[in-house]
Steps between C-alpha positions, in 0.01 A plus 500: 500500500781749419689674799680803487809603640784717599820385563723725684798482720660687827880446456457162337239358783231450216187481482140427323248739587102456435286750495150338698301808501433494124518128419336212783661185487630242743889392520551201754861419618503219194450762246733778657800211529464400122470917427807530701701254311795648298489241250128415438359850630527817498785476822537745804573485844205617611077588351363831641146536464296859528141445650232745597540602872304357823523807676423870384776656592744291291549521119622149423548151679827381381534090501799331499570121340889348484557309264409184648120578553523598847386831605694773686459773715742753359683620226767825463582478109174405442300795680697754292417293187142505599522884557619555124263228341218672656602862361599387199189287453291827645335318733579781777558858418696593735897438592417418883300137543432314771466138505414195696680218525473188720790643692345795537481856379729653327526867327716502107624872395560501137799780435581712254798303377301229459612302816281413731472519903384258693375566869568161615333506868620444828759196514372239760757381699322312782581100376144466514388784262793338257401162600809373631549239831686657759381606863591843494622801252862535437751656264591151354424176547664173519349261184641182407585463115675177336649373833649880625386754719468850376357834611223617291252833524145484375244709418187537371420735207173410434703143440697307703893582468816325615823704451825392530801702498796384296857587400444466116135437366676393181673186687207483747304154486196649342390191299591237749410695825195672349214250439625328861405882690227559280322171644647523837234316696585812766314711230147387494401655208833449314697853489764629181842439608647848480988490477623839571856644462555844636690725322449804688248636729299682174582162265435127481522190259173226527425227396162371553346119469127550504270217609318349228706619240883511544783745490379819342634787312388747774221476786364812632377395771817319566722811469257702739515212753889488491538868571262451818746201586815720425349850681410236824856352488634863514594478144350733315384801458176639388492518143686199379573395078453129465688326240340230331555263199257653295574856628457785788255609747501790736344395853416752745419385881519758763495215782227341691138569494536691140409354176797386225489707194664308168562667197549392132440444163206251344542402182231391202644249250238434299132365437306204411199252517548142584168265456396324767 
């Protein structure tokens, strides 16, 4: 059978994006891994699917699947590509939707500039809610990576998070650091290694490894967890621009017990059918 597509991008984090409410069809991880493929498929980081709700008061459930097959529970560039597919498509009327995720709820504004707002939730920083081993909350923690010691923050957004602050993401050791925090066996459920230079308390640089797929062009959830780290660590401020490879973000967090709100642009790139 034919499938058909969108592929769209936020800041070079790309994606595939199904629309299940119209078409029924099955993708296990075997399938989504050759989709994924850059060479052989059609290539993206990560497949967003839109299904019919499971509760009434929710317009969409929003499913996540990296690259490698596996499911997550959260994804920043992708919720404000799923905002625009779903107006574009006219699947929802209106500019305010609400959808579940397996994270949990979340609320996308689409603006009148085109960018869209993402109300992120409340950042869990318990290291159970992230999951993360230690006995009791703290600012950092201690975690052991390729024979040193270093201090690390971690939240959850949804996902788990890992953030490390550095003096220069560009010479940071994303690619041989990354996949070694990302699978941290301290991390239960695996986290996205998050390096973060601060530039001033409004600005940062990332650089974000994501489990199950690699260094990315930009992480949304990543940027929103490193501005928790940074506004913990006494930082940051409360509206923070993240600078990633693929582009900027604008993160909002007033401090504890209020949601993160992320802001920025979603992209469509074009459309297709692959046969299955």
């Amino acid at each position: 059978m034919l499938l058909h597509f969108t592929k769209m991008h936020g800041l070079g984090n790309d994606f595939m994006v199904v629309d299940m409410v119209s078409q029924n069809l099955r993708l296990p991880p075997e399938k989504i891994r050759r989709l994924a493929d850059r060479r052989f498929g059609i290539g993206f980081d990560q497949l967003l699917l839109v299904e019919p709700p499971t509760h009434p008061d929710i317009d969409f459930r929003y499913r996540i699947f990296n690259a490698d097959g596996s499911e997550v529970e959260q994804c920043g560039n992708g919720a404000r590509c799923f905002a625009r597919f779903v107006r574009d498509k006219r699947l929802i009327g209106s500019d305010r939707i609400r959808v579940q995720t397996a994270g949990g709820n979340i609320e996308l504004s689409i603006l009148s500039n085109g960018e869209v707002c993402v109300d992120m939730g409340v950042p869990g920083l318990e290291p159970e809610q992230v999951p993360f081993n230690a006995p009791q909350r703290s600012e950092t923690y201690p975690l052991r990576v390729d024979g040193q010691v270093i201090e690390v923050a971690v939240v959850s957004m949804g996902n788990p998070h890992c953030v490390y602050p550095v003096d220069d993401v560009h010479r940071a050791p994303v690619e041989t650091w990354g996949p070694l925090i990302a699978a941290h066996p301290d991390f239960p459920r695996k986290c996205n290694a998050g390096f973060m230079q601060v530039l001033s308390a409004d600005e940062i640089n990332l650089r974000v490894f994501e489990r199950g797929v690699g260094e990315t062009l930009a992480c949304g959830t990543g940027a929103c967890a490193a501005v928790v780290a940074g506004r913990q660590l006494g930082l940051l401020g409360d509206t923070v621009k993240v600078n990633l490879p693929g582009g900027s973000l604008s993160i909002y967090w007033p401090g504890e017990g209020s949601p993160v709100m992320m802001t920025g642009a979603a992209t469509r790139v074009y459309e297709g059918y692959t046969r299955l």
